[in-house]
DOKOLKOL-521512 format. One line per field, with one value per residue (C-alpha): residue in one letter; x negated, y, z; residue number from 1. Coordinates in Angstrom, 1 decimal. Layout:
<nodes>
type: (a|...);
c1: (X|...);
c2: (Y|...);
c3: (Z|...);
seq: (NUM|...);
</nodes>
This chain:
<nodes>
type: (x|x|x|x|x|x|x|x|x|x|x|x|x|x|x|x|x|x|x|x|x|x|x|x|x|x|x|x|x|x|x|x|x|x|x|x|x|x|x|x|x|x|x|x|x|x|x|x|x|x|x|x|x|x|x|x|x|x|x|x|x|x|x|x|x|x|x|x|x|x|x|x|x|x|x|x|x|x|x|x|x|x|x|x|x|x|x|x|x|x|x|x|x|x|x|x|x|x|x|x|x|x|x|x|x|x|x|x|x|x|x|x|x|x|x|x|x|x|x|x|x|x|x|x|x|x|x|x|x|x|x|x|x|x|x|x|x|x|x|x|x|x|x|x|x|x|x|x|x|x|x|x|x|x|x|x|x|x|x|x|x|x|x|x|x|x|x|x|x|x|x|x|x|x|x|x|x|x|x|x|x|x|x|x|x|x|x|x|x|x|x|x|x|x|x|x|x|x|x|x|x|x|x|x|x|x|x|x|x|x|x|x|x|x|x|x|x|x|x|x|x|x|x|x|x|x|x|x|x|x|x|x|x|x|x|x|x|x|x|x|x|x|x|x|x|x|x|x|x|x|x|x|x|x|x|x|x|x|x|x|x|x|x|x|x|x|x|x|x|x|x|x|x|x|x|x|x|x|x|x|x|x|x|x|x|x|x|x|x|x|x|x|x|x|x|x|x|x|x|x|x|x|x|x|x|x|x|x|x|x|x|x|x|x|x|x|x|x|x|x|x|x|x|x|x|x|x|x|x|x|x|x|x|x|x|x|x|x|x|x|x|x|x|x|x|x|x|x|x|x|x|x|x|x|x|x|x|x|x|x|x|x|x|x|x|x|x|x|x|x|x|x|x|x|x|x|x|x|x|x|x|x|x|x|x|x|x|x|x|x|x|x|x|x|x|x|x|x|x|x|x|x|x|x|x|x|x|x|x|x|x|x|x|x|x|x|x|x|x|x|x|x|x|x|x|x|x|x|x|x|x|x|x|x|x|x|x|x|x|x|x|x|x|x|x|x|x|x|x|x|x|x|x|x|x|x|x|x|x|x|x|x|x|x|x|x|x|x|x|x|x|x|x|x|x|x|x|x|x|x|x|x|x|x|x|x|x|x|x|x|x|x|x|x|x|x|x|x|x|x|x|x|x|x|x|x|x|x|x|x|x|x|x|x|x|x|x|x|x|x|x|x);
c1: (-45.9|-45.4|-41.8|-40.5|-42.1|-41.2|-37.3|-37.4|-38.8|-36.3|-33.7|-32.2|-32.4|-29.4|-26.7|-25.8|-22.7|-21.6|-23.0|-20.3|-17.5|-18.3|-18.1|-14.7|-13.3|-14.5|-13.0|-9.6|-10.1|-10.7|-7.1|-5.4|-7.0|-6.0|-2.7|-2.3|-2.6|-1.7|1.4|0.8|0.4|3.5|6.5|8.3|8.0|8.7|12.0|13.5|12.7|14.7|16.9|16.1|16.7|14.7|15.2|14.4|11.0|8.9|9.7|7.7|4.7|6.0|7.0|3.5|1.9|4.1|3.7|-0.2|-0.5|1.0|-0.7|-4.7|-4.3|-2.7|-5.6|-7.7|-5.5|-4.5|-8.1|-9.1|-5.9|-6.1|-9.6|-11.3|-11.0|-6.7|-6.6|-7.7|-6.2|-2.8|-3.4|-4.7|-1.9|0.8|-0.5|-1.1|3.0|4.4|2.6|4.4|7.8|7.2|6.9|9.8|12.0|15.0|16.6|14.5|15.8|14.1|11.0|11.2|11.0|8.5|6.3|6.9|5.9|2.8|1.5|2.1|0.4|-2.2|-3.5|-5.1|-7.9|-9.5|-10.5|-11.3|-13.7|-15.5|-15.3|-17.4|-19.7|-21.1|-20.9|-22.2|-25.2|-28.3|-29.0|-32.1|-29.1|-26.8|-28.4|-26.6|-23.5|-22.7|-22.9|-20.7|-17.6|-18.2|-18.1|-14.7|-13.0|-13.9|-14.3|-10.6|-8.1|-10.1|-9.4|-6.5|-4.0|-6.5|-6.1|-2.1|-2.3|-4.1|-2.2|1.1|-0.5|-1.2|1.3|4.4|4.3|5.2|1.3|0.7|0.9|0.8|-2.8|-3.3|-1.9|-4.8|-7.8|-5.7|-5.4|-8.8|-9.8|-7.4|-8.9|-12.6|-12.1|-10.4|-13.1|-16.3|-15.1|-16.5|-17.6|-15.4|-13.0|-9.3|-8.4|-4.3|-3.9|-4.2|-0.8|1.0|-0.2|1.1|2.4|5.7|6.7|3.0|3.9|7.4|6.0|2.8|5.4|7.7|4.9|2.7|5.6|7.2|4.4|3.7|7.3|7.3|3.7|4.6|8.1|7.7|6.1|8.9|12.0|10.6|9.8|12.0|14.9|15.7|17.3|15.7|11.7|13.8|14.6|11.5|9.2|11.1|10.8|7.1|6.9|8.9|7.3|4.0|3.2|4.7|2.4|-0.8|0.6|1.5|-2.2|-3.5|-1.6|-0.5|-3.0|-3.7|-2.9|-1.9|-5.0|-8.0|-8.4|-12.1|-13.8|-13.3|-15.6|-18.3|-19.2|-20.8|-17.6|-15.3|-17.3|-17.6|-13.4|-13.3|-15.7|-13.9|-10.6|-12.0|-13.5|-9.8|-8.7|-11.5|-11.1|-7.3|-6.5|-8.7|-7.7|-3.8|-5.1|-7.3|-4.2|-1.8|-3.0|-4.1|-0.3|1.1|-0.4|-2.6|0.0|-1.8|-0.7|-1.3|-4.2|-5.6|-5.4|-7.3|-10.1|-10.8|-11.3|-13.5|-16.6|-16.0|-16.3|-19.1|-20.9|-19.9|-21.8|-24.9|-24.9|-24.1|-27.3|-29.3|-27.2|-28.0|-31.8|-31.1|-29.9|-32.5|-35.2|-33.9|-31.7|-28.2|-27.0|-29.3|-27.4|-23.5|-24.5|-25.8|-22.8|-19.9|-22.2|-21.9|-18.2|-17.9|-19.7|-17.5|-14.3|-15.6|-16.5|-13.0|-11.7|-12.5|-9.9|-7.6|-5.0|-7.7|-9.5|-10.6|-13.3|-16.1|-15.1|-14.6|-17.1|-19.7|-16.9|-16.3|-19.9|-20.4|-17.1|-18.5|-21.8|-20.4|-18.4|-21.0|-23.7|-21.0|-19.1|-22.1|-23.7|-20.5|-19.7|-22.9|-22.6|-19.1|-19.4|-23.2|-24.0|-20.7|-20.4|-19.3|-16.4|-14.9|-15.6|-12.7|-10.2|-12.7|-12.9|-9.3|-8.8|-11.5|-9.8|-6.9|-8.3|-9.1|-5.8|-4.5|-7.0|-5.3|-2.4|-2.7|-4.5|-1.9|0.7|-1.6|-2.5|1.1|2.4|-0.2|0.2|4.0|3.6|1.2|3.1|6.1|4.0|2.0|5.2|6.8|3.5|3.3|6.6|6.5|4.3|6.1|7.9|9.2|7.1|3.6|2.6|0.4|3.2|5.5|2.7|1.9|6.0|6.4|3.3|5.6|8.8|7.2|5.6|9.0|10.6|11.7|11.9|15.6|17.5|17.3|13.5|13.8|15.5|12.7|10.1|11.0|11.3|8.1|6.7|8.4|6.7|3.6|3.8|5.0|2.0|-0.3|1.3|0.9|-2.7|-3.4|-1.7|-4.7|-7.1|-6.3|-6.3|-9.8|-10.9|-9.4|-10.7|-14.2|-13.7|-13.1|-16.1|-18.3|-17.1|-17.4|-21.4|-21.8|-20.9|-23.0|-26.1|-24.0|-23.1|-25.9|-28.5|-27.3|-29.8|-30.6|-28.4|-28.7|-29.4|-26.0|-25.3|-24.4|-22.0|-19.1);
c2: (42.7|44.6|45.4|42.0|40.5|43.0|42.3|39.0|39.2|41.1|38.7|36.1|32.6|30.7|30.7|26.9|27.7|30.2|27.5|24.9|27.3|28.7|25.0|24.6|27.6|26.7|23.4|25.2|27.2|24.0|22.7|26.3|26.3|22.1|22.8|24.9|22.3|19.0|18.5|19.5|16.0|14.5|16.7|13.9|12.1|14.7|16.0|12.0|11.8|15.0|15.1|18.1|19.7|20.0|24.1|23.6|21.3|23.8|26.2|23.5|25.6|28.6|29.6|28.6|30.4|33.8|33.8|33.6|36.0|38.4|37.1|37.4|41.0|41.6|39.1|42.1|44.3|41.7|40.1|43.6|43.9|40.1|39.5|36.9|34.0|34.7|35.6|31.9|30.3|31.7|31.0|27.1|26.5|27.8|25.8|22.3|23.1|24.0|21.1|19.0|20.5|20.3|16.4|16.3|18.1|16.3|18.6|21.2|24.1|23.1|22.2|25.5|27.6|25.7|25.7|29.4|29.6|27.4|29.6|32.9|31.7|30.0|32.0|34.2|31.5|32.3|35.8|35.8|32.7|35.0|38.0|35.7|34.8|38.7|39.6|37.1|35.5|37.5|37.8|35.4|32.9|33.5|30.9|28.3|30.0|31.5|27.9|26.4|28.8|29.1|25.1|24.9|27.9|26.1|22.7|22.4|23.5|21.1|18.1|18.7|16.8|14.1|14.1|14.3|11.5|8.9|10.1|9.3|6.2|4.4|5.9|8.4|12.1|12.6|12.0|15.2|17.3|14.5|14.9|17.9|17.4|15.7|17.8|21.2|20.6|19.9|23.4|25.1|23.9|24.5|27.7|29.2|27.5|28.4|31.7|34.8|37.0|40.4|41.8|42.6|46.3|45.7|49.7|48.8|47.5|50.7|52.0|49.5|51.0|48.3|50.7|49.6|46.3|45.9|47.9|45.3|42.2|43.6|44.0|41.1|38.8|40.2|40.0|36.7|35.2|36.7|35.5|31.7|31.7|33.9|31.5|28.8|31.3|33.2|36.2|39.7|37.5|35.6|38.0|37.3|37.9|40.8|42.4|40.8|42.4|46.3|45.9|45.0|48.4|50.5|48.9|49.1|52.7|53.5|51.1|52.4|56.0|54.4|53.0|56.4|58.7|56.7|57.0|53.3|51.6|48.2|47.5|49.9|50.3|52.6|49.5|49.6|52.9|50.3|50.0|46.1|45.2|46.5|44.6|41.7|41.7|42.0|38.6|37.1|37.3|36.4|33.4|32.3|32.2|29.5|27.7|27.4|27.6|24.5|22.5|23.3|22.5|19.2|17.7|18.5|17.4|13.7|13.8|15.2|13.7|10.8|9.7|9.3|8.8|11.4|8.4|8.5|11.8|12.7|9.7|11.6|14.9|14.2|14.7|18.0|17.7|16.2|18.2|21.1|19.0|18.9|22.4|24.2|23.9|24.7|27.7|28.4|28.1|31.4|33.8|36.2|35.2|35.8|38.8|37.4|38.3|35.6|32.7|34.8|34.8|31.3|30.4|32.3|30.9|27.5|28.4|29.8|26.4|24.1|25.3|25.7|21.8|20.9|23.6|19.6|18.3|15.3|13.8|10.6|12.3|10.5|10.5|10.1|13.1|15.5|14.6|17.2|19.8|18.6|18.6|22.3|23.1|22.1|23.4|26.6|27.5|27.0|29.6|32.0|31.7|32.0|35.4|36.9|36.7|38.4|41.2|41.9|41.6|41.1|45.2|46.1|48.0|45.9|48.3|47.1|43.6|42.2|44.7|44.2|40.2|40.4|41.9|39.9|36.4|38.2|39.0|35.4|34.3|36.9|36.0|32.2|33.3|36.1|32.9|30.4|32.4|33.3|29.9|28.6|31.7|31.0|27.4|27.3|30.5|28.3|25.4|27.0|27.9|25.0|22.8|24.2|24.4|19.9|19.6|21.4|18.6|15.9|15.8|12.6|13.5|13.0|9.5|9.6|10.3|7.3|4.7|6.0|5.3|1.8|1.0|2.1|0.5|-2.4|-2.7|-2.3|-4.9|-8.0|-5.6|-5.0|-2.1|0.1|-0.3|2.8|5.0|3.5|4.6|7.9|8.3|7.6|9.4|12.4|12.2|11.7|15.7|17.0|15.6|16.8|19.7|20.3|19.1|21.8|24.2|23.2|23.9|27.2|28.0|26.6|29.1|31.8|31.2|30.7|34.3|35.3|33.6|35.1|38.6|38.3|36.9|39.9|42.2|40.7|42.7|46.3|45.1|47.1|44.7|44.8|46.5|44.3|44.0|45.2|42.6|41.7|39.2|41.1|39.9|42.0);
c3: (35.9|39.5|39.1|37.6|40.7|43.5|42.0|41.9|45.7|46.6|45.5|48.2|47.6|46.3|49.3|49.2|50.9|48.4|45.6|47.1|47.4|44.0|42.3|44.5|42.5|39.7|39.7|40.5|37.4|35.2|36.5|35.7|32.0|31.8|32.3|29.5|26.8|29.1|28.1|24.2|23.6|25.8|25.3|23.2|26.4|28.6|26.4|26.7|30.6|31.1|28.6|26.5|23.7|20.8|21.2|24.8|25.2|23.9|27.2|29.2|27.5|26.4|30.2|31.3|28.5|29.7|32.8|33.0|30.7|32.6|35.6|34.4|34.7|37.8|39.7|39.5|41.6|43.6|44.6|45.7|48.1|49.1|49.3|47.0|49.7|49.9|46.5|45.5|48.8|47.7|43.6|44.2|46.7|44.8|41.5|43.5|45.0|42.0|39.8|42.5|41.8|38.4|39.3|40.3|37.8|36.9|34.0|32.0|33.6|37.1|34.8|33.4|36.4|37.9|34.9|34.8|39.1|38.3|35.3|37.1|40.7|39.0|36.4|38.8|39.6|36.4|36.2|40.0|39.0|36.4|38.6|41.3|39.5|38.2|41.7|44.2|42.6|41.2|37.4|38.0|39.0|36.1|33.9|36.3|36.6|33.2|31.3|34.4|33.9|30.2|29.8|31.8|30.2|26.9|28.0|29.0|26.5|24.4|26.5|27.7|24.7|25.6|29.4|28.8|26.2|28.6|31.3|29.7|27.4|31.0|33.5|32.5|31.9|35.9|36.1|33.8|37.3|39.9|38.7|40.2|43.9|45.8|43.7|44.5|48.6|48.0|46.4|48.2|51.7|50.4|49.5|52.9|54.7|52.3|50.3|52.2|49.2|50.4|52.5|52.4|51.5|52.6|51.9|48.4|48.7|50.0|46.4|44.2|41.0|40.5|37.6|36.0|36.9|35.3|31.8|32.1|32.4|29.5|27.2|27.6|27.9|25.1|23.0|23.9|23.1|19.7|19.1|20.1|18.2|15.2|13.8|13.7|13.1|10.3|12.9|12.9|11.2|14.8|16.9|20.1|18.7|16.9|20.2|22.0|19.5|19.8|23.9|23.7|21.5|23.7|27.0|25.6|24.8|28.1|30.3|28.6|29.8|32.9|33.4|32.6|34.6|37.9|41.1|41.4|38.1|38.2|35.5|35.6|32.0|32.2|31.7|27.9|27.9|28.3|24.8|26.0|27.4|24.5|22.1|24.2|24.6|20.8|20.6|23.2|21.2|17.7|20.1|21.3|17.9|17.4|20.6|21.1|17.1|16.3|18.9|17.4|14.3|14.3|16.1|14.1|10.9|12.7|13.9|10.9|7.8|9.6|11.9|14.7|17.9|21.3|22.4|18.9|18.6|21.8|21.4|18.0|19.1|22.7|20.7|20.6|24.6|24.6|22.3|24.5|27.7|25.5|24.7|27.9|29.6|26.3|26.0|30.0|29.4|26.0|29.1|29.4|27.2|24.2|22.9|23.7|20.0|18.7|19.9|19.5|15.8|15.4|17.2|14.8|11.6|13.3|13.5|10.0|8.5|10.5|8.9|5.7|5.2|6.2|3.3|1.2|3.5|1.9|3.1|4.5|6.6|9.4|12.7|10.5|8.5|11.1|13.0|11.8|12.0|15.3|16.4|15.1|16.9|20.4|20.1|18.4|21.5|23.8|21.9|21.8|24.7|27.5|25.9|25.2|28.7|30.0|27.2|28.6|32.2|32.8|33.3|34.8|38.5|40.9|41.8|38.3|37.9|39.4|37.3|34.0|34.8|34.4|31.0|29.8|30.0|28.8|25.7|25.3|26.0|23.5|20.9|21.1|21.0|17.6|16.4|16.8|15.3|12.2|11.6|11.7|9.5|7.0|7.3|6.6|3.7|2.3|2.1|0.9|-2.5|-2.9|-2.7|-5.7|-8.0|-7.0|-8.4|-11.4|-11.9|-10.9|-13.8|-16.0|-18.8|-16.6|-17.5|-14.2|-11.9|-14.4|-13.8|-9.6|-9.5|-11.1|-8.8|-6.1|-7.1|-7.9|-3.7|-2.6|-4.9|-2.6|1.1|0.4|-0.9|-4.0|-5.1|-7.2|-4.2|-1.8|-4.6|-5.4|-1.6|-1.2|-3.7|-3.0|0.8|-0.8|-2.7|0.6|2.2|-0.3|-0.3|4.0|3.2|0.7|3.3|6.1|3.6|3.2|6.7|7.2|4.6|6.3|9.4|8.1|6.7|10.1|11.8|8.8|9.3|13.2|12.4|10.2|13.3|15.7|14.9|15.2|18.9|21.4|23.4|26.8|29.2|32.3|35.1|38.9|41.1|42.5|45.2|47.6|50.6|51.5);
seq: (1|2|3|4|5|6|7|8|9|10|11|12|13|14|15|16|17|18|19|20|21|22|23|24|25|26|27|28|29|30|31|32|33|34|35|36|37|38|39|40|41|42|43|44|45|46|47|48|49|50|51|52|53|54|55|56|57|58|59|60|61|62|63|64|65|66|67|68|69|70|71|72|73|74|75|76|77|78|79|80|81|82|83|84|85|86|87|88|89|90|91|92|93|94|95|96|97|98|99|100|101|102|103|104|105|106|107|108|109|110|111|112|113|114|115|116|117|118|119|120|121|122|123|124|125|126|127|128|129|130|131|132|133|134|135|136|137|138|139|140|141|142|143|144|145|146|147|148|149|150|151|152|153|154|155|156|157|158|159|160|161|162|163|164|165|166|167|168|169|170|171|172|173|174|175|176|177|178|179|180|181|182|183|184|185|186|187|188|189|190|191|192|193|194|195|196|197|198|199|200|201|202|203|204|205|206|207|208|209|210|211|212|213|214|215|216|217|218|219|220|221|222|223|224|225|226|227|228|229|230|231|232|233|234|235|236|237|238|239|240|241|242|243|244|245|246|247|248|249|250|251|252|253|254|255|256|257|258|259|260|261|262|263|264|265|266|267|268|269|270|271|272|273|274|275|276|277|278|279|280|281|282|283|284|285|286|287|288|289|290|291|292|293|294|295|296|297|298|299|300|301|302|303|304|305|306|307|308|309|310|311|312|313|314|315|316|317|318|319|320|321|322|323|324|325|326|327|328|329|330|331|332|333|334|335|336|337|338|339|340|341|342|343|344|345|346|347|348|349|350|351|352|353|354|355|356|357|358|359|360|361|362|363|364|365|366|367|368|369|370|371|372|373|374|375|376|377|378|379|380|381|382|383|384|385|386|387|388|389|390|391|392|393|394|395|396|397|398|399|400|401|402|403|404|405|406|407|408|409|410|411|412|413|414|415|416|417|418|419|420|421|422|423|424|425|426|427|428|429|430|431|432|433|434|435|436|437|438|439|440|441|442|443|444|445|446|447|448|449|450|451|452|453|454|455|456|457|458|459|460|461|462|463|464|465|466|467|468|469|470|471|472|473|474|475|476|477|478|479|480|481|482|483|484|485|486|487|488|489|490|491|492|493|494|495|496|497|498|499|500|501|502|503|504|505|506|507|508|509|510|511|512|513|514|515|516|517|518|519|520|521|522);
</nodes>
């Protein structure tokens, strides 16, 4: 009992300075993560008010999604030159400007740019959020802090085509970013005059590797372009994920040499020969999959085969939110006093039993029938996403966590990605053979399809037009839906193979040894 005590003697209080300027950041980090799925909900709206394209509109995400992608890794380097207080001064400042410009846009090119500006500047609020919290509060302290940033890094993709679909339900889609401007002057002001964690080191800067930094930008952008449009133009036949996709594997191979070899690498990449923080990346990514893909999917097939609206859409999945409210202090309460595996596993089987109940899906679905999916969704990400964190960055020096922090989220970010294109791939492949196999059935000859037809015919008699037409119309949308619904099922299955397989490994990861005491000041 002697050393347990003399530790926790030796730790400081909670600093309730640092405890405010902490909560400031991490408020800054929830509106960097929001603003990734905001608009999901609203781009019909936002494509009228600007005039787009149907080819264009989906850059309003796409250049966000890019651009913070390439800028999660950089943070690292960056926070270490900048300092932690003008790393996040410069980040929320930049995000709360450029949601203003984005405001303002009046054609989708200026929306665009500004989208792309307010990914890049913003995204590094959230590794230097995570990076924070492993090095300025004790490990005594962690079961406050961990649930906090693990319930906004989850917390807030999920909400976010609900918080765009009130938004532009009660106002217009202007208010998608207006939203941020007042809340961002307020971070941005709390955190020059609270954040004191570290100090500047501005000869960092004299070694920045800008080759490192162009391969890291070719690679990551690359891969993310071909990773959000594959999907949609049947990949390496479109020419541009074509010559994306054979950039990202020249650019690649040559950044990981580059990473290697140069004196100060633009990404430290030793922190992978911690075998905790390699597995916890490969959890973290596997966890993307289930936080961003199901919060793709669930919409989608309420828009798609339901016909709900954004509103609807969003009142349908908050439970999901809440469920993640309910379960982040529980989770908190696991952090050392129970092997952190324990809960990972519960949380991936929770996963895996989710999606497997909506494998029954049928085309009239509804709240009440995804709301046990839902409910396992929410607390699922909560048991995974708090221990996964500690495992990665929970023993990590301090000399690496802002670097380590960085690759972390990225791995996330990744994992969504990976995931998104897999689901839509398999979704569309999916639907291409179940399609054929519905009509072969729908055949003259098939007295059930005959009778469902008259029944048809006979609803539209008196409405105008060619009953008959209008019927077979109908009937014809009805195999297509069936069809898509089929398609979602077999996605669901997949993904609880995933989960299952991730459960299975959780025993093979090593039980993190306890931290140092961190907190420390500059």
């Amino acid at each position: 009992m002697g050393a347990p005590m003399s530790v926790l003697a030796a730790e400081p209080p909670l600093d309730r300075r640092r405890m405010v300027a902490f909560v400031c950041m991490v408020f800054g980090m929830f509106m960097a993560i929001l603003d990734i799925q905001i608009v999901s909900a609203s781009l019909a709206e936002i494509q009228a008010g600007l005039s787009a394209s149907g080819d264009e509109i989906p850059w309003v995400q796409t250049s966000y999604l890019i651009a913070e992608v390439i800028a999660i890794p950089l943070s690292g380097f960056l926070s270490r030159v900048l300092s932690t207080r003008w790393m996040f001064v410069i980040s929320a400042g930049g995000f709360t400007l450029m949601s203003l410009m984005c405001a303002t846009s009046t054609s989708i090119n200026e929306m665009i740019v500004w989208r792309a500006l307010q990914g890049f500047i913003g995204g590094g609020m959230i590794p230097t959020v995570f990076a924070s919290a492993f090095t300025i509060f004790p490990p005594s302290k962690r079961s406050i802090v961990s649930p906090m940033i693990g319930l906004v890094a989850t917390l807030a993709p999920t909400i976010g085509p609900t918080v765009g679909g009130y938004l532009t339900d009660l106002f217009d889609w202007h208010w998608l970013f207006l939203v941020n401007v007042v809340p961002g002057i307020v971070v941005t002001v709390s955190t020059y005059l609270l954040v004191d964690f570290d100090e500047p080191n501005l000869a960092l800067f004299r070694r920045f590797d800008w080759y490192g930094l162009v391969l890291m930008a070719l690679m990551l952008g690359c891969l993310e372009y071909v990773l959000e449009e594959g999907p949609n133009h049947d990949w390496l036949a479109d020419e541009a994920v074509l010559a994306c996709a054979m950039i990202c594997a020249v650019a690649g191979p040559a950044f990981f040499w580059r990473a290697f070899t140069a004196p100060e690498p633009i990404v430290d990449l030793r922190a992978f020969s911690d075998r905790n923080f390699t597995a916890g990346c490969l959890f973290s990514f596997v966890l993307g999959i289930g936080l961003y893909g199901l919060t793709y999917l669930y919409p989608v097939y309420l828009g798609r085969v339901r016909g709900y609206s954004a509103l609807q859409i969003g009142e349908t999945m908050f439970i999901s939110g809440l469920c993640m409210f309910a379960t982040a202090p529980i989770a908190g309460r696991f952090l050392g006093k129970v092997d952190p595996r324990i809960p990972m596993g519960l949380g991936f089987i929770g996963f895996a039993a989710g999606t497997w109940i909506v494998t029954g899906l049928t085309k009239d679905w509804d709240f009440g029938e995804l709301l046990l999916p839902q409910i396992l969704r929410g607390c699922s990400l909560m048991l995974c996403m708090i221990p996964i964190n500690n495992i990665a960055l929970g023993t990590l020096p301090p000399a690496r966590m802002k670097n380590a922090s960085g690759l972390y989220n990225l791995t996330r970010n990744l994992g969504g990605a990976v995931g998104l294109a897999l689901i839509n791939t398999v979704l569309n492949d999916r639907w291409d053979l179940h399609l054929p196999r519905l009509h072969e059935r729908f055949t003259w000859t098939n007295t059930a399809v005959l009778e469902r037809l008259e029944m048809t015919r006979r609803s539209f008699e008196g409405l105008g037009g060619n009953p008959d037409a209008m019927a077979l119309k109908a009937m014809m949308n009805v195999v297509r839906i069936q069809g898509l619904v089929m398609s979602f099922s077999d996605v669901f299955l997949v993904l609880t193979g995933l989960f299952l397989l991730m459960a299975c490994a959780v025993p093979f990861i090593r039980r993190p040894r306890a931290a140092l005491a961190g907190g420390g000041g500059h």
